[in-house]
N, CA, C and O atoms as a printed pandas DataFrame, in Angstrom:
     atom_number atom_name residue_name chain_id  residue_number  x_coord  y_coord  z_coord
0              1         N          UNK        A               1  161.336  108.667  112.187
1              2        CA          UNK        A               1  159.953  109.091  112.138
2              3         C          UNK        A               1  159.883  110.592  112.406
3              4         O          UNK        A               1  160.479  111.106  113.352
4              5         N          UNK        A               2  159.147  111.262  111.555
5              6        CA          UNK        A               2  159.232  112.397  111.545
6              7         C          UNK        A               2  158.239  113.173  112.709
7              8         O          UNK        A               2  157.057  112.901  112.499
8              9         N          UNK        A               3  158.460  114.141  113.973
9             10        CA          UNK        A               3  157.674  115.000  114.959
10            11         C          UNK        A               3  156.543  115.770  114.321
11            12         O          UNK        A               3  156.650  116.795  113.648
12            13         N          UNK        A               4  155.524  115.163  114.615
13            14        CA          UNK        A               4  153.793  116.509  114.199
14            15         C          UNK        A               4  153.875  117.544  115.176
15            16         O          UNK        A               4  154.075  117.395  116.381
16            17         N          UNK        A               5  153.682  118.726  114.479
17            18        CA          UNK        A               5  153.573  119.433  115.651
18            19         C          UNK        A               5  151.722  120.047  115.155
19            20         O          UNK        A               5  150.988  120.214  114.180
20            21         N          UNK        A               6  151.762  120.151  116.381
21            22        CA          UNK        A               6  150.099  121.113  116.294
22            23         C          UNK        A               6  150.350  122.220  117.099
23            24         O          UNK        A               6  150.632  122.163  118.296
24            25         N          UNK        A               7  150.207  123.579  116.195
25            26        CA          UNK        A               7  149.633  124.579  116.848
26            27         C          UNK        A               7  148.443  124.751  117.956
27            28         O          UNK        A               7  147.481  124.021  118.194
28            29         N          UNK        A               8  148.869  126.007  118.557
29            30        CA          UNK        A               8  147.717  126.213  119.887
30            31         C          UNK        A               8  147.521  127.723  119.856
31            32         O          UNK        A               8  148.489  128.443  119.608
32            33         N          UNK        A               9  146.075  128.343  120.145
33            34        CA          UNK        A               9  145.964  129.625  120.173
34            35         C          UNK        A               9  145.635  129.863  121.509
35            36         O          UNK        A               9  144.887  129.103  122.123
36            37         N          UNK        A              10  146.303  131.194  122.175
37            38        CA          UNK        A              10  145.825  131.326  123.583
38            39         C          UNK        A              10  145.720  133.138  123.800
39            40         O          UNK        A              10  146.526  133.993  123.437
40            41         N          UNK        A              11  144.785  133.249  124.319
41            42        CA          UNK        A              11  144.843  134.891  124.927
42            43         C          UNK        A              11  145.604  134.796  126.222
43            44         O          UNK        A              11  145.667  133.931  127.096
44            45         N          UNK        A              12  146.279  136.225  126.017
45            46        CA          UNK        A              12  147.295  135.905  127.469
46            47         C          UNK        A              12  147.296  137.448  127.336
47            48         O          UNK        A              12  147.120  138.053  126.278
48            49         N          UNK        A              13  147.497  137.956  128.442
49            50        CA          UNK        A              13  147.706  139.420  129.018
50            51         C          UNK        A              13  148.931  140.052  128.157
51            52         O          UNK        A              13  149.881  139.462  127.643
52            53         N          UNK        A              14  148.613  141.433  128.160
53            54        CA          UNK        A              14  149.620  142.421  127.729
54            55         C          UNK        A              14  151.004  142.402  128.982
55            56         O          UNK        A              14  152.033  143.015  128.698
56            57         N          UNK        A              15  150.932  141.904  129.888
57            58        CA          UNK        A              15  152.174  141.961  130.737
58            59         C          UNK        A              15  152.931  140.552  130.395
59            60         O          UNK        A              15  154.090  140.405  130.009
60            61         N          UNK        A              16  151.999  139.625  130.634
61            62        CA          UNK        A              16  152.426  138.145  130.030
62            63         C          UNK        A              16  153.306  137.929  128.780
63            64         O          UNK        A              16  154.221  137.113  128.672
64            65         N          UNK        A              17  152.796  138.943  127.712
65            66        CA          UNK        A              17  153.347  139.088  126.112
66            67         C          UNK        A              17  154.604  139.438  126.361
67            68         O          UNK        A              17  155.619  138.798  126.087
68            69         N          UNK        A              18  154.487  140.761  127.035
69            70        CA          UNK        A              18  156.102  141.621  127.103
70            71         C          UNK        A              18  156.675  140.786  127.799
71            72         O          UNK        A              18  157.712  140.633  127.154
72            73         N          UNK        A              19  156.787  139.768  129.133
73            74        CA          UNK        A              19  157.829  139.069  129.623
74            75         C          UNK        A              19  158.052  138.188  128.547
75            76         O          UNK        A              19  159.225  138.084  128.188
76            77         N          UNK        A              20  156.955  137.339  127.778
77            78        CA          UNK        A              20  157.521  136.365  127.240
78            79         C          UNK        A              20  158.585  136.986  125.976
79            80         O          UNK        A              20  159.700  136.491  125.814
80            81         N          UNK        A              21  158.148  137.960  125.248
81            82        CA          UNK        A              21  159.206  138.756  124.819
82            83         C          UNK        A              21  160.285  139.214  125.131
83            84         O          UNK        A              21  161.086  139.349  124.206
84            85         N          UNK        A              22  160.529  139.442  125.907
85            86        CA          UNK        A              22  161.819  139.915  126.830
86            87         C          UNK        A              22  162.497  138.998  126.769
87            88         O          UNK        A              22  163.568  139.161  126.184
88            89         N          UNK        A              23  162.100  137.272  127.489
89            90        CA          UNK        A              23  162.753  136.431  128.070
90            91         C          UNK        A              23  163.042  135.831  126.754
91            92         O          UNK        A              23  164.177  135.408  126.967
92            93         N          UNK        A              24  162.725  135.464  125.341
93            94        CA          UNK        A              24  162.954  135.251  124.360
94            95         C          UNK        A              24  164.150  135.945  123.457
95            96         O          UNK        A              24  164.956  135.407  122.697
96            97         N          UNK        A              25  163.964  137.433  123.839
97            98        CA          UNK        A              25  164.930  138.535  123.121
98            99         C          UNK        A              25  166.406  137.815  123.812
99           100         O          UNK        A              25  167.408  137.397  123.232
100          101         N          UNK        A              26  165.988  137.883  125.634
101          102        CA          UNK        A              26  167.003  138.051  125.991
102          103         C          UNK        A              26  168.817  136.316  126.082
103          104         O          UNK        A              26  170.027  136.247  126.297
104          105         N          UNK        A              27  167.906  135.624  125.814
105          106        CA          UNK        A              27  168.179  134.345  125.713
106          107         C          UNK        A              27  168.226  133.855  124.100
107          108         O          UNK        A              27  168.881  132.828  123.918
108          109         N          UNK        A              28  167.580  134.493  122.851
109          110        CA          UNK        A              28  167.986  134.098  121.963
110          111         C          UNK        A              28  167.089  132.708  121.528
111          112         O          UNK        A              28  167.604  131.876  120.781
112          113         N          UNK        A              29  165.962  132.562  121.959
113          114        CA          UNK        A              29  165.302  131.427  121.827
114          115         C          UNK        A              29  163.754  131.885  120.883
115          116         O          UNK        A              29  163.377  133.006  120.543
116          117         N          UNK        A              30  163.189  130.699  120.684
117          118        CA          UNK        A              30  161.445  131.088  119.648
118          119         C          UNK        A              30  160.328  130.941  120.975
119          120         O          UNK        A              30  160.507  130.392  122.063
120          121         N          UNK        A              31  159.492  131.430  120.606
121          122        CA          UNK        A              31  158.573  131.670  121.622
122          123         C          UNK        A              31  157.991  130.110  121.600
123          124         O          UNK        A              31  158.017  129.570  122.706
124          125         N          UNK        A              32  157.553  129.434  120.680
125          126        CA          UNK        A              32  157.199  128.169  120.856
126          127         C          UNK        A              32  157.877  127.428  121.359
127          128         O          UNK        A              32  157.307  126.396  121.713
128          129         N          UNK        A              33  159.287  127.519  121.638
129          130        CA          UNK        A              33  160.089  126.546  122.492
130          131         C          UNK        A              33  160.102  126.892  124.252
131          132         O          UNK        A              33  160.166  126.311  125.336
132          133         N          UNK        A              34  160.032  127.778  123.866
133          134        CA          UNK        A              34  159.610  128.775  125.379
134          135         C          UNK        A              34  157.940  127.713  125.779
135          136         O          UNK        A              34  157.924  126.660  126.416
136          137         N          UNK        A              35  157.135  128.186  125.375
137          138        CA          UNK        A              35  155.730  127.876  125.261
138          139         C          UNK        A              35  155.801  126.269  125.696
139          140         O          UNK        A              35  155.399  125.825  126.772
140          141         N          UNK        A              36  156.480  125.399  124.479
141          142        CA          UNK        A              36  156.170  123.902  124.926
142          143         C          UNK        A              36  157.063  123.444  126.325
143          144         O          UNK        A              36  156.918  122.439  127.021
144          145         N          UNK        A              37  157.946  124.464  126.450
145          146        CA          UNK        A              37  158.927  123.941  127.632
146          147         C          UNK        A              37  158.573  123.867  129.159
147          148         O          UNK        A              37  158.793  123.245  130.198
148          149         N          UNK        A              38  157.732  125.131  128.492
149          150        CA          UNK        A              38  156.912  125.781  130.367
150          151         C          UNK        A              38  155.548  124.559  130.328
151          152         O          UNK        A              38  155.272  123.709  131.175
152          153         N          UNK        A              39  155.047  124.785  129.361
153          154        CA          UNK        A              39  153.855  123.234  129.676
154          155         C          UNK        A              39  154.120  122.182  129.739
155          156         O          UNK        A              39  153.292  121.386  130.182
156          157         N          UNK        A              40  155.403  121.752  129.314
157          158        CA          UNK        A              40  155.763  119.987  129.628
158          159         C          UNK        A              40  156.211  120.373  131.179
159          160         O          UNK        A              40  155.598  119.915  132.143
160          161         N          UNK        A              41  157.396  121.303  131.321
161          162        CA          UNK        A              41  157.188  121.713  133.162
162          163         C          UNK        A              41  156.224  121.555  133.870
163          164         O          UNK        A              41  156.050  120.659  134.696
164          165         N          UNK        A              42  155.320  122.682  133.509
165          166        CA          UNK        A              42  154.472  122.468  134.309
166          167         C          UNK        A              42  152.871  121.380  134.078
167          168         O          UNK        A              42  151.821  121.649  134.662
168          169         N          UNK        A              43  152.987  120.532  133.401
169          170        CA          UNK        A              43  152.205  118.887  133.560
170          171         C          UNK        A              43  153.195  117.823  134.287
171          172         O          UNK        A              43  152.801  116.809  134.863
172          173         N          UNK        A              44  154.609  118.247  134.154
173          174        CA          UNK        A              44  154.948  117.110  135.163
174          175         C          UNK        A              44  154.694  117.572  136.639
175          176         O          UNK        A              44  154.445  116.919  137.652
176          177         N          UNK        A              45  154.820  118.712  136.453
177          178        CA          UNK        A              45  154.745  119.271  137.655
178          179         C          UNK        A              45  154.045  118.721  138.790
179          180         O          UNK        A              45  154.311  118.474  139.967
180          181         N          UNK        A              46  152.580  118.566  137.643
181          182        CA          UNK        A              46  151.108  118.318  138.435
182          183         C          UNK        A              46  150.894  117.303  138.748
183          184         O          UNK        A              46  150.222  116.906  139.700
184          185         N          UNK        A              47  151.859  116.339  137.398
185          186        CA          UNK        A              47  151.494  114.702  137.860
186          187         C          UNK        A              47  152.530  113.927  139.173
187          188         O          UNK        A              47  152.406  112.816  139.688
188          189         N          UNK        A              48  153.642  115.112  139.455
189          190        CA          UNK        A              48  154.898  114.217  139.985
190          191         C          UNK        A              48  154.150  115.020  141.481
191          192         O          UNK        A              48  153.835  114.241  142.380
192          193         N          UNK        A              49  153.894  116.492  141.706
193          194        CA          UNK        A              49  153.769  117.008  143.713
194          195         C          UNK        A              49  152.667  117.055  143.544
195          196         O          UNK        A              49  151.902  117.298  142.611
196          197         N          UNK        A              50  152.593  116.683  144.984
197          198        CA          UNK        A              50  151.307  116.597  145.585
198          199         C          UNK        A              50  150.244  117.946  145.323
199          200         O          UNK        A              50  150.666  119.100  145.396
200          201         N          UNK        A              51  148.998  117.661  145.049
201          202        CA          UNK        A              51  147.768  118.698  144.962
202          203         C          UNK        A              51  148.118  119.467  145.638
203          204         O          UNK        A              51  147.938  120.566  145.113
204          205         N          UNK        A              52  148.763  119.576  147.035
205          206        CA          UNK        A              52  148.129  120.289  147.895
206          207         C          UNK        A              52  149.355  121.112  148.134
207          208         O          UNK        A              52  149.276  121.740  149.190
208          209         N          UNK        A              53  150.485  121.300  147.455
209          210        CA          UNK        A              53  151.723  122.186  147.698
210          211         C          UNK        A              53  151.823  122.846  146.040
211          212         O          UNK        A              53  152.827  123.517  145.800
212          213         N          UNK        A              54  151.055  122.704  145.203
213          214        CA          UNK        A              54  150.736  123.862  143.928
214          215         C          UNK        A              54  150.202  124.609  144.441
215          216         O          UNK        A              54  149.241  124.430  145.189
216          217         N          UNK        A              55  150.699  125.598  144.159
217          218        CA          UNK        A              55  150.080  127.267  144.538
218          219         C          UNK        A              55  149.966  128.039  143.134
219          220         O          UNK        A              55  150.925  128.402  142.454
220          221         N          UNK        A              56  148.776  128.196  142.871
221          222        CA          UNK        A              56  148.203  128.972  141.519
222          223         C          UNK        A              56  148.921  130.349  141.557
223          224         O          UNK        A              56  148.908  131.104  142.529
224          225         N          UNK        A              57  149.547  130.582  140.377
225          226        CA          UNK        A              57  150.093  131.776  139.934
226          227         C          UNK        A              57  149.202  133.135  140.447
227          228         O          UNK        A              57  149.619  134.283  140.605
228          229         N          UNK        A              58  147.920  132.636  140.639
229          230        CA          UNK        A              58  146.791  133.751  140.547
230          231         C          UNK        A              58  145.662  133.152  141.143
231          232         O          UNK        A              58  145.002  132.221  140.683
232          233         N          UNK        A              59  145.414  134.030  142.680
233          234        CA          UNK        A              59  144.884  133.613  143.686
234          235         C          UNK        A              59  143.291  134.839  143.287
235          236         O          UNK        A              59  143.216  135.942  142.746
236          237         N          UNK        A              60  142.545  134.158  143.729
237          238        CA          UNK        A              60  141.287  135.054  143.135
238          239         C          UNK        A              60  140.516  134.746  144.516
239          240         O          UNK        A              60  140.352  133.670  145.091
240          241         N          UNK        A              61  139.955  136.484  144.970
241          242        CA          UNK        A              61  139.299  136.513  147.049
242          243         C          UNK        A              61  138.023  137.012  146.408
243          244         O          UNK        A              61  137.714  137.381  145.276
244          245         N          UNK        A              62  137.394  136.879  147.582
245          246        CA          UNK        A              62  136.005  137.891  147.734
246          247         C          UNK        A              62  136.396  139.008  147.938
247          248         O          UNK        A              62  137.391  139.095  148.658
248          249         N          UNK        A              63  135.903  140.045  147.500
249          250        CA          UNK        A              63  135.876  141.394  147.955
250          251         C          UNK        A              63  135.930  141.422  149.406
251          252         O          UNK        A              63  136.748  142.137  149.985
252          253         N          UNK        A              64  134.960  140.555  150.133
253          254        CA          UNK        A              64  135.063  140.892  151.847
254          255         C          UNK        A              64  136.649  140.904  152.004
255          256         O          UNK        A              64  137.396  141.834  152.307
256          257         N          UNK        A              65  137.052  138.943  151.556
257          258        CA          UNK        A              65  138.415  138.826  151.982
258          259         C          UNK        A              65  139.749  139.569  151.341
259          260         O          UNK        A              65  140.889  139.597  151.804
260          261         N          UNK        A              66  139.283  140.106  150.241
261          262        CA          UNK        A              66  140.462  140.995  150.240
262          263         C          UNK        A              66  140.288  142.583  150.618
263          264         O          UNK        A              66  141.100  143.370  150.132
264          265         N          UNK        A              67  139.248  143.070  151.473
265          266        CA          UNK        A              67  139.339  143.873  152.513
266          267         C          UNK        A              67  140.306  143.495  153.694
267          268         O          UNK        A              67  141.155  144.194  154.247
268          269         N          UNK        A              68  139.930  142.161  153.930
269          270        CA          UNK        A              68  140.691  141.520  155.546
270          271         C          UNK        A              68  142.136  142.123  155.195
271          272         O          UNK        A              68  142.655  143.098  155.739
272          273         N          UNK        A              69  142.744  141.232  154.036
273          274        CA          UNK        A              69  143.830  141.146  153.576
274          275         C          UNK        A              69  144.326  142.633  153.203
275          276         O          UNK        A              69  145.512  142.846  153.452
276          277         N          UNK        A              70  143.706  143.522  152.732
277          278        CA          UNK        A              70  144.431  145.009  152.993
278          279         C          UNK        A              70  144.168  145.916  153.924
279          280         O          UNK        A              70  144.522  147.087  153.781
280          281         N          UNK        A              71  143.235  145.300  155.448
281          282        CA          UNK        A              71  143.708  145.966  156.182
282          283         C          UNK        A              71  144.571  145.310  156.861
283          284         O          UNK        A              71  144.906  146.017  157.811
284          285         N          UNK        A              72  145.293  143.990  156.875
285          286        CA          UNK        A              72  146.197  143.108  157.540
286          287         C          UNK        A              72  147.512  144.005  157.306
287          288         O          UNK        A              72  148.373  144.336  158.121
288          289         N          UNK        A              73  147.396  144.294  155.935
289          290        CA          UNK        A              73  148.598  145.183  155.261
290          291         C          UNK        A              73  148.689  146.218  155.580
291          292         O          UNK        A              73  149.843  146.592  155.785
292          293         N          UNK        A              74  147.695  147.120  155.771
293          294        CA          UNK        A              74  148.045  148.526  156.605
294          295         C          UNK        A              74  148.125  148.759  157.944
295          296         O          UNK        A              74  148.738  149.656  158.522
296          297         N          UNK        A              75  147.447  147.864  158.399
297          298        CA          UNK        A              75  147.263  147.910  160.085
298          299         C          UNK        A              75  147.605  146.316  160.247
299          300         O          UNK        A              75  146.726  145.463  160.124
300          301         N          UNK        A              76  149.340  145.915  160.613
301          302        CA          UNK        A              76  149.693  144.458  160.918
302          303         C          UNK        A              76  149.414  144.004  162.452
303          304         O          UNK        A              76  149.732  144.963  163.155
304          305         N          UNK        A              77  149.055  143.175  163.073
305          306        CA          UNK        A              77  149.107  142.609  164.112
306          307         C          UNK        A              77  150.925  143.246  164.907
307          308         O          UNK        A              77  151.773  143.826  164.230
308          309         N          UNK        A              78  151.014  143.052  165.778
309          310        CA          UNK        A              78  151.933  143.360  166.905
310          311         C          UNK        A              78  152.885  141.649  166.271
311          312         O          UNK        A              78  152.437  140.772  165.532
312          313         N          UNK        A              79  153.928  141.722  166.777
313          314        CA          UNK        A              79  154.685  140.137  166.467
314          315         C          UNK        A              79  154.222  139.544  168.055
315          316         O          UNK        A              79  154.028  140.192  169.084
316          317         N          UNK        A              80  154.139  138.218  167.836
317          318        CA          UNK        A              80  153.897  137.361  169.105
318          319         C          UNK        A              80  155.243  137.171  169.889
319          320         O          UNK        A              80  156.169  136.888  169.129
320          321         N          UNK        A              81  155.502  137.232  170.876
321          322        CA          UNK        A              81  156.726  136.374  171.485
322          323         C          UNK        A              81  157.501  135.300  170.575
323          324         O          UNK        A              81  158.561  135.427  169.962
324          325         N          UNK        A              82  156.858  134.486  170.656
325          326        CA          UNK        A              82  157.515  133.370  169.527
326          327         C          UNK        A              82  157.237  133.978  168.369
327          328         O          UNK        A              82  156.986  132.955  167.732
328          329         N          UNK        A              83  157.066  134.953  167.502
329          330        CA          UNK        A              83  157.714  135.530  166.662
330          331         C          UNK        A              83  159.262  136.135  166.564
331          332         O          UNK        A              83  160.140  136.002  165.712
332          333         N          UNK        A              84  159.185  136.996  168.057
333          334        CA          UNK        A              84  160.219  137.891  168.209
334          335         C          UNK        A              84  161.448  136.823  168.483
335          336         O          UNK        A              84  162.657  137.026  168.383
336          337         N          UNK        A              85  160.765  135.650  168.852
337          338        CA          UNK        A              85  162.045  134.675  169.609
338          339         C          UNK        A              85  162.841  134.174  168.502
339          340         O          UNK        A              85  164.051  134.365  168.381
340          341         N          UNK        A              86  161.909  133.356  167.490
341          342        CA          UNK        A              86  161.738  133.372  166.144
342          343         C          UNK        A              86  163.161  134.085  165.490
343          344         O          UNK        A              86  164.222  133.460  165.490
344          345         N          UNK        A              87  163.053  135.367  164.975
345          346        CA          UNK        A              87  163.911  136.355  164.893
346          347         C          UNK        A              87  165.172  137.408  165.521
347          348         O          UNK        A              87  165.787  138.419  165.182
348          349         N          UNK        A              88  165.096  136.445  166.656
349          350        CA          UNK        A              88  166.561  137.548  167.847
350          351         C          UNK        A              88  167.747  136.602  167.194
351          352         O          UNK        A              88  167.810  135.410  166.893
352          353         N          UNK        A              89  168.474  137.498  167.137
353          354        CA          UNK        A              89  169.610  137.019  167.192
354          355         C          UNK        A              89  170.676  135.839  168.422
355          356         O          UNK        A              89  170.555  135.943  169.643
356          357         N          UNK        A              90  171.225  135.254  168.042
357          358        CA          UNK        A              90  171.646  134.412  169.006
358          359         C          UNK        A              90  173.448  135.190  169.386
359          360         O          UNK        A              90  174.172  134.681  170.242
């Protein structure tokens, strides 16, 4: 029995294009095999782990919270004790 395939159209970023290009050049493969490989990955992905340990490629804040988050980054907290303990060498 012969495989149907159906085409799919998608907008995807100018950084997205050049990796998938790259990773195609560099491996010798078609972009559609690339394409169906990463979506059968990632649907089993979704159906086999749990909801709650997927972490989205692309996390989207409020403006407030990504203030928090870049001053966390310029100005870090001190390490806690059980941080430092955490990290000493034995």
């Amino acid at each position: 029995m012969a495989q149907v395939h159906t085409q799919i159209s998608a907008y995807i970023s100018e950084v997205t294009k050049d990796l998938v290009e790259r990773y195609v050049r560099a491996r010798g493969i078609k972009k559609g095999f690339l394409v169906e490989s990463a979506l059968l990955h990632h649907l089993q992905a979704l159906e086999e782990l749990p909801a709650d340990i997927i972490i989205p490629p692309r996390l989207v804040v409020s403006r407030e919270s990504g203030a928090a988050i870049l001053e966390q980054l310029e100005k870090p907290n001190e390490p806690t004790d059980a941080m430092k303990r955490l990290f000493e060498d034995d």
